[in-house]
PDB file of N, CA, C and O in Angstrom:
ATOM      1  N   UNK A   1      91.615  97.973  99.783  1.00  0.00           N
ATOM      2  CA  UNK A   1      90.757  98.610  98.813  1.00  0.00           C
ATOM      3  C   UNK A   1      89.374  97.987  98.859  1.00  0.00           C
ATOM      4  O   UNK A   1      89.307  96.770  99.031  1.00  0.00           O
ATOM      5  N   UNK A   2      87.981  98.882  98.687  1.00  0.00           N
ATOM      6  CA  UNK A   2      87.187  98.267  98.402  1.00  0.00           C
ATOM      7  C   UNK A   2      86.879  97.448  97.213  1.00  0.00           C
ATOM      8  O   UNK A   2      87.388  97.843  96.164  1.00  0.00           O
ATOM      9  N   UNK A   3      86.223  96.494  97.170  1.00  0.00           N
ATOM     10  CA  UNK A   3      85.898  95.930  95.331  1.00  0.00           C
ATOM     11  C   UNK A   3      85.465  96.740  94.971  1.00  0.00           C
ATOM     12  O   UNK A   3      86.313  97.060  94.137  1.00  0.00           O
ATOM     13  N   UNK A   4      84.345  97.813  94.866  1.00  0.00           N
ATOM     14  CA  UNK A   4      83.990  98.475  93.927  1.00  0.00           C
ATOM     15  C   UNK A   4      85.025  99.422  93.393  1.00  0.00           C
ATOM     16  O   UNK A   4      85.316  99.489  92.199  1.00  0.00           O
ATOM     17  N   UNK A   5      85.637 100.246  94.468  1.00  0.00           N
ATOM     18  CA  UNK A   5      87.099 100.379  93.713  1.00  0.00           C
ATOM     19  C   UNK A   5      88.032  99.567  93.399  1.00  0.00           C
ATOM     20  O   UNK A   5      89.080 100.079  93.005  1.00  0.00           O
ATOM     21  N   UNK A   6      87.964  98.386  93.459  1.00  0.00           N
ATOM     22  CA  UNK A   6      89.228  97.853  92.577  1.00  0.00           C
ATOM     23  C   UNK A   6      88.417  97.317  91.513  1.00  0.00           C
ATOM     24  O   UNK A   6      89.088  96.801  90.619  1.00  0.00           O
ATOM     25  N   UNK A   7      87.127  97.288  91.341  1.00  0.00           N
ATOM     26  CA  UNK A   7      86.783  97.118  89.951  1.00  0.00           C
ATOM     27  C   UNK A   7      86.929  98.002  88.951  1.00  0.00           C
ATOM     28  O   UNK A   7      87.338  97.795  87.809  1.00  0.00           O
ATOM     29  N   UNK A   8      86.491  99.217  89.558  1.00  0.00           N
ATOM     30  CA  UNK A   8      86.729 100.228  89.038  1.00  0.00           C
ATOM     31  C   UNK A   8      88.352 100.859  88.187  1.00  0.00           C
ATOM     32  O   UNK A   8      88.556 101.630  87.250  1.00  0.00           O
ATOM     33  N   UNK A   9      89.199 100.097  89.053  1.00  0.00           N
ATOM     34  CA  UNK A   9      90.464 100.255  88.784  1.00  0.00           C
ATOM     35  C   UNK A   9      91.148  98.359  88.117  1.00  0.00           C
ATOM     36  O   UNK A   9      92.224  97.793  88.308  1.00  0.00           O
ATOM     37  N   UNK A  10      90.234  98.050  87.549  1.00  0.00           N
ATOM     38  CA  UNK A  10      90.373  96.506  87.308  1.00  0.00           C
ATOM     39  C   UNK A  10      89.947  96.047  85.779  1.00  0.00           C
ATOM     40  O   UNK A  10      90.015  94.906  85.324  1.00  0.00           O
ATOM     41  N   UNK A  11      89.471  97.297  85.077  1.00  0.00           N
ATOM     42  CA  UNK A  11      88.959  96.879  84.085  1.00  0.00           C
ATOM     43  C   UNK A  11      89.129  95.641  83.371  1.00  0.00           C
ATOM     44  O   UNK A  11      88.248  94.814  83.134  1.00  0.00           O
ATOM     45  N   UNK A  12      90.383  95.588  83.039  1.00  0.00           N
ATOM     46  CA  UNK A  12      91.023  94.782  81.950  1.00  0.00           C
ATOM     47  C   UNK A  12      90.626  92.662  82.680  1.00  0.00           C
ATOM     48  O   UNK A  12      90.189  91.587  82.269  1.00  0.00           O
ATOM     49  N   UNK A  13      91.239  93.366  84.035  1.00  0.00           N
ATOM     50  CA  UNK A  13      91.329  91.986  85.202  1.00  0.00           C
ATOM     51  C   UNK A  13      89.997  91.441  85.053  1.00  0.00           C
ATOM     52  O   UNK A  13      89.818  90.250  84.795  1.00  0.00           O
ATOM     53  N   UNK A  14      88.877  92.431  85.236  1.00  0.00           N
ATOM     54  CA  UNK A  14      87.914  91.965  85.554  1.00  0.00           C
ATOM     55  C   UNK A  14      86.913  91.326  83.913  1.00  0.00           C
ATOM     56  O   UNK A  14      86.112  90.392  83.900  1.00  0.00           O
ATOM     57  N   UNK A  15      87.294  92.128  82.816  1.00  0.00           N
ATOM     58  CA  UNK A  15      87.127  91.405  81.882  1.00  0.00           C
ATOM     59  C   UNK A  15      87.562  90.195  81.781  1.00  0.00           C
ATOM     60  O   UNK A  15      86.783  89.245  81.693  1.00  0.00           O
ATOM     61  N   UNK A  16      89.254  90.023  81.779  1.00  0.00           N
ATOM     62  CA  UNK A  16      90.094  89.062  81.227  1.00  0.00           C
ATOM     63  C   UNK A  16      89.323  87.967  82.370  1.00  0.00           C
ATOM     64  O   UNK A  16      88.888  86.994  81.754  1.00  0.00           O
ATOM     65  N   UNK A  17      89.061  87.888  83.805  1.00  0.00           N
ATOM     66  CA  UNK A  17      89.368  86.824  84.234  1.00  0.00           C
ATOM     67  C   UNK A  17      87.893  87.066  85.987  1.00  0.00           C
ATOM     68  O   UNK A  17      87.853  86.418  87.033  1.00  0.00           O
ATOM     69  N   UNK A  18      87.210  87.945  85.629  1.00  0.00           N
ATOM     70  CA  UNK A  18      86.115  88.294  86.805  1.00  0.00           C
ATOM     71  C   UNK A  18      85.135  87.045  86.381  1.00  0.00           C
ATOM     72  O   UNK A  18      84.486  86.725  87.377  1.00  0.00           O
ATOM     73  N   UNK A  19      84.831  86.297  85.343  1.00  0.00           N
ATOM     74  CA  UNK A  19      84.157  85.376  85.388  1.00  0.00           C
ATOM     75  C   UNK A  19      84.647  83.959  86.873  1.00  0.00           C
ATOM     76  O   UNK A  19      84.001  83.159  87.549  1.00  0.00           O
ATOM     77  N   UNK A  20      85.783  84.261  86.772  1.00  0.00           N
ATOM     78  CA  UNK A  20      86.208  82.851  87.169  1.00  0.00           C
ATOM     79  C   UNK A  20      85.726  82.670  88.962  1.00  0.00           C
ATOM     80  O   UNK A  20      85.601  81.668  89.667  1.00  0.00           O
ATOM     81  N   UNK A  21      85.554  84.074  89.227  1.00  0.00           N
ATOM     82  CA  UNK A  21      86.123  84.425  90.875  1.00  0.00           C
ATOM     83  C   UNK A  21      84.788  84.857  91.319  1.00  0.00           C
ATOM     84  O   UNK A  21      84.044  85.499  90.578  1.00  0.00           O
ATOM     85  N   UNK A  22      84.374  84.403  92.912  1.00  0.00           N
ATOM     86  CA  UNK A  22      83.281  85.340  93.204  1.00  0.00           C
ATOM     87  C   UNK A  22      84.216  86.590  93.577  1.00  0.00           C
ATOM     88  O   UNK A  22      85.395  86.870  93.361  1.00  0.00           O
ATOM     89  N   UNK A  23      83.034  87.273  94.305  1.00  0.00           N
ATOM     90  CA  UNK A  23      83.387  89.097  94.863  1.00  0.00           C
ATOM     91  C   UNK A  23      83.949  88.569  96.060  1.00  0.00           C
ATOM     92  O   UNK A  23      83.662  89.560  96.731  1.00  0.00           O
ATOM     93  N   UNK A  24      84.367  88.017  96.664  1.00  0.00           N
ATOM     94  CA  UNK A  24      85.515  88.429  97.599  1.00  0.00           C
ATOM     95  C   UNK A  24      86.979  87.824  97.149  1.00  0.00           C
ATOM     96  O   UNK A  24      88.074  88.345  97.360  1.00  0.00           O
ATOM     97  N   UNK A  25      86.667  86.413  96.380  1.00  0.00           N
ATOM     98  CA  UNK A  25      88.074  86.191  95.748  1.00  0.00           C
ATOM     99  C   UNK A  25      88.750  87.457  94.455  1.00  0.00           C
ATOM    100  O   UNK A  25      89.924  87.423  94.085  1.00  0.00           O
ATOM    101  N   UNK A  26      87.749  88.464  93.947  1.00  0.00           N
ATOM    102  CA  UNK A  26      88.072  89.205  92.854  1.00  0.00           C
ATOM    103  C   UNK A  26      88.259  90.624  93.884  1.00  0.00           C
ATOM    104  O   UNK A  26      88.874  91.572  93.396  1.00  0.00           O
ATOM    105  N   UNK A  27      87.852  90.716  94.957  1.00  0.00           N
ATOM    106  CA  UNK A  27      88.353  91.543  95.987  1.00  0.00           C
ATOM    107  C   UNK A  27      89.618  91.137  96.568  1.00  0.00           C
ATOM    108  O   UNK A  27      90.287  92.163  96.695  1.00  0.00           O
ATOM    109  N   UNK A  28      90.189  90.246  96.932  1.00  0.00           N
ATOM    110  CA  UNK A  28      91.776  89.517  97.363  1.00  0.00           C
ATOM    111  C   UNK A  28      92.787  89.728  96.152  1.00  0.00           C
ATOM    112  O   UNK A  28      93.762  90.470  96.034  1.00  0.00           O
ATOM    113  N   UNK A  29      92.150  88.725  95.222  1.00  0.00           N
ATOM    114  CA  UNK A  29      92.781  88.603  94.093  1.00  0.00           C
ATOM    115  C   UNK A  29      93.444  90.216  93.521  1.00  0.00           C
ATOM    116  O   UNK A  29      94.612  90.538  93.305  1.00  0.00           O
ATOM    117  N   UNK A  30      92.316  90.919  93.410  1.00  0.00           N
ATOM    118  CA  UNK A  30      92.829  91.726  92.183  1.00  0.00           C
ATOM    119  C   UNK A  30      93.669  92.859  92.917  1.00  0.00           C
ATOM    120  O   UNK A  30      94.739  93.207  92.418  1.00  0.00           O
ATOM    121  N   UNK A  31      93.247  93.393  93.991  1.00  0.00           N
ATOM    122  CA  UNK A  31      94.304  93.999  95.185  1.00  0.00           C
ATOM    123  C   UNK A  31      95.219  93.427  95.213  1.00  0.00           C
ATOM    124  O   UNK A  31      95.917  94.276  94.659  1.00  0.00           O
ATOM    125  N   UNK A  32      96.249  92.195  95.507  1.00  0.00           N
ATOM    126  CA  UNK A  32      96.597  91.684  95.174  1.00  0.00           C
ATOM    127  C   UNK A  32      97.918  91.754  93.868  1.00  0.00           C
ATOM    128  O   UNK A  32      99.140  91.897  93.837  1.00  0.00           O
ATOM    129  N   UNK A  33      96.882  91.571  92.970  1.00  0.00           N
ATOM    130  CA  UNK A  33      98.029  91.724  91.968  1.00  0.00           C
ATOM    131  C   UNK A  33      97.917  92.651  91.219  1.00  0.00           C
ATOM    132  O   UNK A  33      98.372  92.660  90.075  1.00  0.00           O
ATOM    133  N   UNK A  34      97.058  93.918  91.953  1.00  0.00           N
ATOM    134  CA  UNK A  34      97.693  95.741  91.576  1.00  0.00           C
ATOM    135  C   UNK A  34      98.578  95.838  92.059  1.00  0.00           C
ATOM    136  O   UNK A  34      99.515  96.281  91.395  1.00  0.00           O
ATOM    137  N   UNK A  35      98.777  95.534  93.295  1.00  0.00           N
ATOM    138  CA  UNK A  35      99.896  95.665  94.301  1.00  0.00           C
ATOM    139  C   UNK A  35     101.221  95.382  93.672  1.00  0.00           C
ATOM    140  O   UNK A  35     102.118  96.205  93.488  1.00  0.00           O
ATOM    141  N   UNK A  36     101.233  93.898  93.313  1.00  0.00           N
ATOM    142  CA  UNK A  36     102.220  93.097  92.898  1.00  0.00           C
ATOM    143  C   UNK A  36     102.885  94.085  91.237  1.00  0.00           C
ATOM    144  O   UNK A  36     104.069  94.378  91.075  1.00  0.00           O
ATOM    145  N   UNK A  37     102.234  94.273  90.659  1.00  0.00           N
ATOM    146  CA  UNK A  37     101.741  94.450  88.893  1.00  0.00           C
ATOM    147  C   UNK A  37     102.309  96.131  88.909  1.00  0.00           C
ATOM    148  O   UNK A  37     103.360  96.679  88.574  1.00  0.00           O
ATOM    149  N   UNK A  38     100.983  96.598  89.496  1.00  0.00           N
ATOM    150  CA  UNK A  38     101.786  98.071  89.401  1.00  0.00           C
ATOM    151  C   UNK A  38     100.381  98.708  88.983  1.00  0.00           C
ATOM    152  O   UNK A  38      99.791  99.695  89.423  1.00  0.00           O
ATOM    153  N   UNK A  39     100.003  97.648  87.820  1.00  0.00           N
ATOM    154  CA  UNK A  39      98.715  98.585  86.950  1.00  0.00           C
ATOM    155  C   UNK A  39      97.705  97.501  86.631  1.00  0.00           C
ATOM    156  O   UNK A  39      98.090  96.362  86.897  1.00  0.00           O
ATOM    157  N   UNK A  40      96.717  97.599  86.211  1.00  0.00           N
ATOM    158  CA  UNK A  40      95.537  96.751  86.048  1.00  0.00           C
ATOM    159  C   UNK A  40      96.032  96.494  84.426  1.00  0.00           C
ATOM    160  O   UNK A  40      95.452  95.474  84.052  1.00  0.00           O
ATOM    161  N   UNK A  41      96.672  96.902  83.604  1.00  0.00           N
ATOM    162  CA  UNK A  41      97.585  96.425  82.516  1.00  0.00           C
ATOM    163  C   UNK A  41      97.877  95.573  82.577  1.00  0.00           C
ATOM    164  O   UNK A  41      97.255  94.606  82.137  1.00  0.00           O
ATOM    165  N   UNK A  42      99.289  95.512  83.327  1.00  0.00           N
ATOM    166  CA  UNK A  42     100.315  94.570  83.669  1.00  0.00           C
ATOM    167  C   UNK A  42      99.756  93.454  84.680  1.00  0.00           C
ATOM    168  O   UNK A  42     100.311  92.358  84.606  1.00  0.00           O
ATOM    169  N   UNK A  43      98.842  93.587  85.509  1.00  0.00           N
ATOM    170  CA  UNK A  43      98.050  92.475  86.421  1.00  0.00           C
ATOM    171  C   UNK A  43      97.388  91.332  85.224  1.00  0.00           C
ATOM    172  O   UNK A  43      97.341  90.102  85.238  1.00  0.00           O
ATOM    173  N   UNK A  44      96.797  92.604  83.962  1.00  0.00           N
ATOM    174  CA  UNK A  44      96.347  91.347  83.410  1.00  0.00           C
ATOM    175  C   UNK A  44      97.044  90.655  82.410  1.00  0.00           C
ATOM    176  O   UNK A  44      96.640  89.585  81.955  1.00  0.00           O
ATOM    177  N   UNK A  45      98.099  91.230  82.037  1.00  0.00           N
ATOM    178  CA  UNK A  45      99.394  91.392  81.149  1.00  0.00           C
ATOM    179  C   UNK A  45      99.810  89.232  81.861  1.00  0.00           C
ATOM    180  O   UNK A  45      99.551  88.204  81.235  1.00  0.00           O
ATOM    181  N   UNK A  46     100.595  89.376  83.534  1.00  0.00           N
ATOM    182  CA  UNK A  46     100.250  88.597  83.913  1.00  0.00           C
ATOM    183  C   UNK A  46     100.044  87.593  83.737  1.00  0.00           C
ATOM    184  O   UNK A  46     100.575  86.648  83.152  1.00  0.00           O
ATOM    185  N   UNK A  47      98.300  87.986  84.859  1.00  0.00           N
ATOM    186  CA  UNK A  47      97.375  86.694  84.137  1.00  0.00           C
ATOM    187  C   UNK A  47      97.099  85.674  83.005  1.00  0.00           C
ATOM    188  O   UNK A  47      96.700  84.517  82.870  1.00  0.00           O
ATOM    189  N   UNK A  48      97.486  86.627  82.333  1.00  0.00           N
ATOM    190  CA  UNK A  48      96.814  85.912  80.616  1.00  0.00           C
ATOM    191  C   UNK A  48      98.170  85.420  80.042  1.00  0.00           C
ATOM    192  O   UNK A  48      98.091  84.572  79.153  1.00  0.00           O
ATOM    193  N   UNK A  49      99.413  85.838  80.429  1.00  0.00           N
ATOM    194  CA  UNK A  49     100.608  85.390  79.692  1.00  0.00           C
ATOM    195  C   UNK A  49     102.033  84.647  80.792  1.00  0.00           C
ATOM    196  O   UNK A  49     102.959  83.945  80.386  1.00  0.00           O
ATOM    197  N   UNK A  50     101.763  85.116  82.271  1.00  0.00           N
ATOM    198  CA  UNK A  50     103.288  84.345  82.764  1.00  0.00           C
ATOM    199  C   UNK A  50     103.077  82.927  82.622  1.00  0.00           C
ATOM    200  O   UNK A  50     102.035  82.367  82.964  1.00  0.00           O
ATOM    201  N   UNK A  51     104.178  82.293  82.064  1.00  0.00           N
ATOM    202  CA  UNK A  51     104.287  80.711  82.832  1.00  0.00           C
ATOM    203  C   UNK A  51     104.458  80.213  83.998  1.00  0.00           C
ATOM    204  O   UNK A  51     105.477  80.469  84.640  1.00  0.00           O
ATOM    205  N   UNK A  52     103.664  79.562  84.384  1.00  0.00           N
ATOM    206  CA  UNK A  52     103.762  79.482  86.125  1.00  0.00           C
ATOM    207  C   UNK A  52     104.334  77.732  86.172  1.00  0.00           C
ATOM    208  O   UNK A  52     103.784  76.665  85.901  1.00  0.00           O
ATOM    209  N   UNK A  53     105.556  78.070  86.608  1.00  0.00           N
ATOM    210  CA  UNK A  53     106.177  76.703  87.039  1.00  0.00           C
ATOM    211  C   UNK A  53     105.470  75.521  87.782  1.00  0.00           C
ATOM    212  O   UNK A  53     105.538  74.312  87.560  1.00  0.00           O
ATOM    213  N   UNK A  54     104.910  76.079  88.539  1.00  0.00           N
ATOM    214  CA  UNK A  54     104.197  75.207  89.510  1.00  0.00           C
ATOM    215  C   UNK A  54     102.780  74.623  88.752  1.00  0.00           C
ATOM    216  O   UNK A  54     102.292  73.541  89.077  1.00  0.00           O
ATOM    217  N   UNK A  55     102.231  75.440  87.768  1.00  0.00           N
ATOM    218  CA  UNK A  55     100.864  74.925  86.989  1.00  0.00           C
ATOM    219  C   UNK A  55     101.864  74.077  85.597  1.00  0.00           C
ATOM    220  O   UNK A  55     101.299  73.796  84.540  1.00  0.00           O
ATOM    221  N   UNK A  56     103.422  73.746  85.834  1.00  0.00           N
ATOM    222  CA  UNK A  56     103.284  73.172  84.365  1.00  0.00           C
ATOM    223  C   UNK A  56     103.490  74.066  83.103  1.00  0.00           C
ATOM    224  O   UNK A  56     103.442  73.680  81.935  1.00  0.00           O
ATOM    225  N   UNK A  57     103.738  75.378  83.568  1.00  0.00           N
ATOM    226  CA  UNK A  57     103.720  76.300  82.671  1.00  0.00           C
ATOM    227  C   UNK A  57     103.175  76.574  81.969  1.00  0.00           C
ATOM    228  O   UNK A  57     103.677  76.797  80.867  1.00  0.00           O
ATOM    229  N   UNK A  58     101.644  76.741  82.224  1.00  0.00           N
ATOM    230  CA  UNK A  58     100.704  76.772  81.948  1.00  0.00           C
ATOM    231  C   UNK A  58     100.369  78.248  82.970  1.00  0.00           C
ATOM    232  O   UNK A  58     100.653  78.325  84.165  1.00  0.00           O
ATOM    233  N   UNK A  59      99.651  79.423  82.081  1.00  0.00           N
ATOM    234  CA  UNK A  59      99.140  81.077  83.156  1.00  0.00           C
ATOM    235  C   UNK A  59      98.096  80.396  83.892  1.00  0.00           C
ATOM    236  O   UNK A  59      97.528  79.309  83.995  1.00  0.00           O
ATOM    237  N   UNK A  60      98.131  81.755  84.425  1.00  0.00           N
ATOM    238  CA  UNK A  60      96.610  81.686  85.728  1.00  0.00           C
ATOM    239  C   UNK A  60      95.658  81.348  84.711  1.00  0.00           C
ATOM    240  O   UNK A  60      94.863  80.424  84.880  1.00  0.00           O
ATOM    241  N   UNK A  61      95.697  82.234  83.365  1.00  0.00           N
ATOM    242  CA  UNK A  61      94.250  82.001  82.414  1.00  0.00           C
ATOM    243  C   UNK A  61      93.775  80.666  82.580  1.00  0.00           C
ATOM    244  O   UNK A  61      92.925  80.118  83.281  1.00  0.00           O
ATOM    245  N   UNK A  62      94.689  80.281  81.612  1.00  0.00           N
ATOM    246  CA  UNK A  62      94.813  78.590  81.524  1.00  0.00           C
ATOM    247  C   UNK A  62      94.429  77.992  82.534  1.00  0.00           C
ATOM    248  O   UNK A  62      93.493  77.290  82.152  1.00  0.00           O
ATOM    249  N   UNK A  63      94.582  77.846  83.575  1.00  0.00           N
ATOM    250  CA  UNK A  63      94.147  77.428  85.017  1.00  0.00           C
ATOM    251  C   UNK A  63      92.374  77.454  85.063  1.00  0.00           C
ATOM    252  O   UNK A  63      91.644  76.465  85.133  1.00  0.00           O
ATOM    253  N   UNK A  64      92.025  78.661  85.011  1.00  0.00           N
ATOM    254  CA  UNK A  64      91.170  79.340  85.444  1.00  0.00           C
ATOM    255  C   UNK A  64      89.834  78.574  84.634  1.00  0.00           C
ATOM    256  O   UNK A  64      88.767  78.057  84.966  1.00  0.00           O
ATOM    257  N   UNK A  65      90.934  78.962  82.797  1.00  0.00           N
ATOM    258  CA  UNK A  65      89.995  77.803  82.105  1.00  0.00           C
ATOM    259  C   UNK A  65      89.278  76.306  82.233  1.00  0.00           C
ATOM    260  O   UNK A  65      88.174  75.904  81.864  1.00  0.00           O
ATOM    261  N   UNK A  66      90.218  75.755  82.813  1.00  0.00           N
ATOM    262  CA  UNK A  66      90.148  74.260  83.294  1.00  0.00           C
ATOM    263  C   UNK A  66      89.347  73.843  84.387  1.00  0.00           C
ATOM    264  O   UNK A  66      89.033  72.685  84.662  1.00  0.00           O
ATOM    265  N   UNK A  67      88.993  75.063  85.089  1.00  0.00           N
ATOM    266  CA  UNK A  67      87.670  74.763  85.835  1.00  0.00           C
ATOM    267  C   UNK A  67      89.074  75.158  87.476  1.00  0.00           C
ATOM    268  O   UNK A  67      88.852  74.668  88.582  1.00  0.00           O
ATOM    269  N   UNK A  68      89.885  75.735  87.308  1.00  0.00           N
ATOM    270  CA  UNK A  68      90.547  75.441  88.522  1.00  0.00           C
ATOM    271  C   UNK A  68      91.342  76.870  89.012  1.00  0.00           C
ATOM    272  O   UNK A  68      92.554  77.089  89.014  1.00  0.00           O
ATOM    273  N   UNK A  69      90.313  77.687  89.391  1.00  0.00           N
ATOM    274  CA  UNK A  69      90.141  78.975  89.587  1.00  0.00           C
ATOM    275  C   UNK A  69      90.666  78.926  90.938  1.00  0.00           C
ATOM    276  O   UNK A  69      91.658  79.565  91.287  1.00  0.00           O
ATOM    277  N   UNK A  70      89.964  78.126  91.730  1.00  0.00           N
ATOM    278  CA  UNK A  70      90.815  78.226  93.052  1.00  0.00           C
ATOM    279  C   UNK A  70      92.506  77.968  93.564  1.00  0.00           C
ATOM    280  O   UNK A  70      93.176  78.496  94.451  1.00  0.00           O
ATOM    281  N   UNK A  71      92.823  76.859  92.509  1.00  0.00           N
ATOM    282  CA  UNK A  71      94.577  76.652  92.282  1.00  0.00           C
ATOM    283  C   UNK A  71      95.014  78.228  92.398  1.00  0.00           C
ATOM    284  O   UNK A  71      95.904  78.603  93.160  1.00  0.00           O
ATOM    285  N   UNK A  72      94.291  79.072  91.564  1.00  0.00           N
ATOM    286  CA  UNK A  72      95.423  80.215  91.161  1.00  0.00           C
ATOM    287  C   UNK A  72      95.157  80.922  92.553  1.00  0.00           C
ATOM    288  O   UNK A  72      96.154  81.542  92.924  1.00  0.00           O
ATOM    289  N   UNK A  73      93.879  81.013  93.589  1.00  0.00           N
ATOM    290  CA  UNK A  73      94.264  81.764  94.512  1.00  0.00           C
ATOM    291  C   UNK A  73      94.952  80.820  95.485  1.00  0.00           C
ATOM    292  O   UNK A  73      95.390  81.480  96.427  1.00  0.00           O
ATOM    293  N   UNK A  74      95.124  79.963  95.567  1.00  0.00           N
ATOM    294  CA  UNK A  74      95.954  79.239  96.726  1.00  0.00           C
ATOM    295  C   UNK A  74      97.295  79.695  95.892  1.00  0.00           C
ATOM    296  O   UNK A  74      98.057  80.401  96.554  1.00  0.00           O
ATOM    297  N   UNK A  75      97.621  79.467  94.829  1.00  0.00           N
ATOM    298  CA  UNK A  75      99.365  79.868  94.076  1.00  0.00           C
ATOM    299  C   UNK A  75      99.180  81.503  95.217  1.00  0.00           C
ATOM    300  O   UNK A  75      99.666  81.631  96.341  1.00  0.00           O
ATOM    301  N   UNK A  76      98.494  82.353  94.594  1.00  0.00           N
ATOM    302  CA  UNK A  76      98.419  83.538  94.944  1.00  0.00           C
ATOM    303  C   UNK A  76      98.930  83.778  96.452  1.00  0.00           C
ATOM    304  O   UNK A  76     100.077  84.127  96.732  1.00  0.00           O
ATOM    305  N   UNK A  77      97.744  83.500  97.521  1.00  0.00           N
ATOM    306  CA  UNK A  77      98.412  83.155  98.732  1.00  0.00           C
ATOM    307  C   UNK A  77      99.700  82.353  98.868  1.00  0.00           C
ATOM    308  O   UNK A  77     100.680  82.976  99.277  1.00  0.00           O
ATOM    309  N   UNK A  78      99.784  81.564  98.694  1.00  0.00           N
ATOM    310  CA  UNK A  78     101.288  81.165  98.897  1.00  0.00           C
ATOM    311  C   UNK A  78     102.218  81.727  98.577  1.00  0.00           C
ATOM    312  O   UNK A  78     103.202  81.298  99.180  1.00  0.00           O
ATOM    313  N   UNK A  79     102.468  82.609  97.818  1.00  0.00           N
ATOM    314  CA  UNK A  79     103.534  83.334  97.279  1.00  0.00           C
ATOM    315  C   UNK A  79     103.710  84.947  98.155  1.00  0.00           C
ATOM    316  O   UNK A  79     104.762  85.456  98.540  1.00  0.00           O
ATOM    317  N   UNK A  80     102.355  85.470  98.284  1.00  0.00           N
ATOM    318  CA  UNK A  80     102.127  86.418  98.957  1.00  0.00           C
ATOM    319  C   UNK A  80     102.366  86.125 100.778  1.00  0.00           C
ATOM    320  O   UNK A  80     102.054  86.940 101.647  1.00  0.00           O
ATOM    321  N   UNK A  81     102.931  84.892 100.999  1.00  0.00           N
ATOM    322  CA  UNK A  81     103.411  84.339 102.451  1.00  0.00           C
ATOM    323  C   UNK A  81     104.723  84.386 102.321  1.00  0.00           C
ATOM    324  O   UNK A  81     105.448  84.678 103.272  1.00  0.00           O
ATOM    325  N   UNK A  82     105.167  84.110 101.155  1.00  0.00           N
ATOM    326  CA  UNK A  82     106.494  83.986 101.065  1.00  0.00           C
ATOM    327  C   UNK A  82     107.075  82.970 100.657  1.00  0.00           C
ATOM    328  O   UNK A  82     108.287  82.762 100.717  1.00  0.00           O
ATOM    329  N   UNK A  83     105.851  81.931  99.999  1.00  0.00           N
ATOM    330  CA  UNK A  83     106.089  80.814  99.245  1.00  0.00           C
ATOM    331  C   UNK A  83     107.094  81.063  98.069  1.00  0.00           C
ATOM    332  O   UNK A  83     107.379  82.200  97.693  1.00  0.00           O
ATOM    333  N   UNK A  84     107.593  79.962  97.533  1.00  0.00           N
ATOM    334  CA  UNK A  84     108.321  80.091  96.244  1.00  0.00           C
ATOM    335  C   UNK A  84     107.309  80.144  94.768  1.00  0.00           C
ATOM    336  O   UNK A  84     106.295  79.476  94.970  1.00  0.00           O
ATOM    337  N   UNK A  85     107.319  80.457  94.053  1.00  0.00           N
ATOM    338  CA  UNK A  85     106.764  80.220  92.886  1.00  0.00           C
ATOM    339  C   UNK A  85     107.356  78.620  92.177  1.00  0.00           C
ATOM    340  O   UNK A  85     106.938  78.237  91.084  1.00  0.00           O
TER     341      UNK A  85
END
């Protein structure tokens, strides 16, 4: 997908969490977890609420907050390889 279409189709994502990312990580990223998600809802549904084992159980938000925006795309890639969560 292009970013401008997945912004377009990202609303919520790109509110909840487009600060954190430049334009090609919010181009990976959010393709990504439409894919995964289903809907730009549930992507940010997600974001803002799973516990992620590996952060401590602590969401991507939370992450993102802490200055550590890049953790969540390395989680991201790794999982999308076939890493474990």
């Amino acid at each position: 997908m292009e970013l401008e279409r997945d912004e377009s189709n990202c609303q919520n994502l790109t509110r909840c969490c487009g600060e954190f990312f430049d334009e090609n990580e919010k181009s990976y990223l959010f393709s990504t977890l439409l894919a995964w998600a289903g809907s730009d809802i549930e992507a940010t549904a997600w974001f803002e609420s799973e516990a992620i084992s590996a952060f401590g159980g602590k969401t991507a938000f939370q992450i993102c907050k802490k200055g550590q925006a890049d953790a969540v795309i390395k989680y991201i890639r790794h999982i999308e390889l076939g890493g474990f969560a």
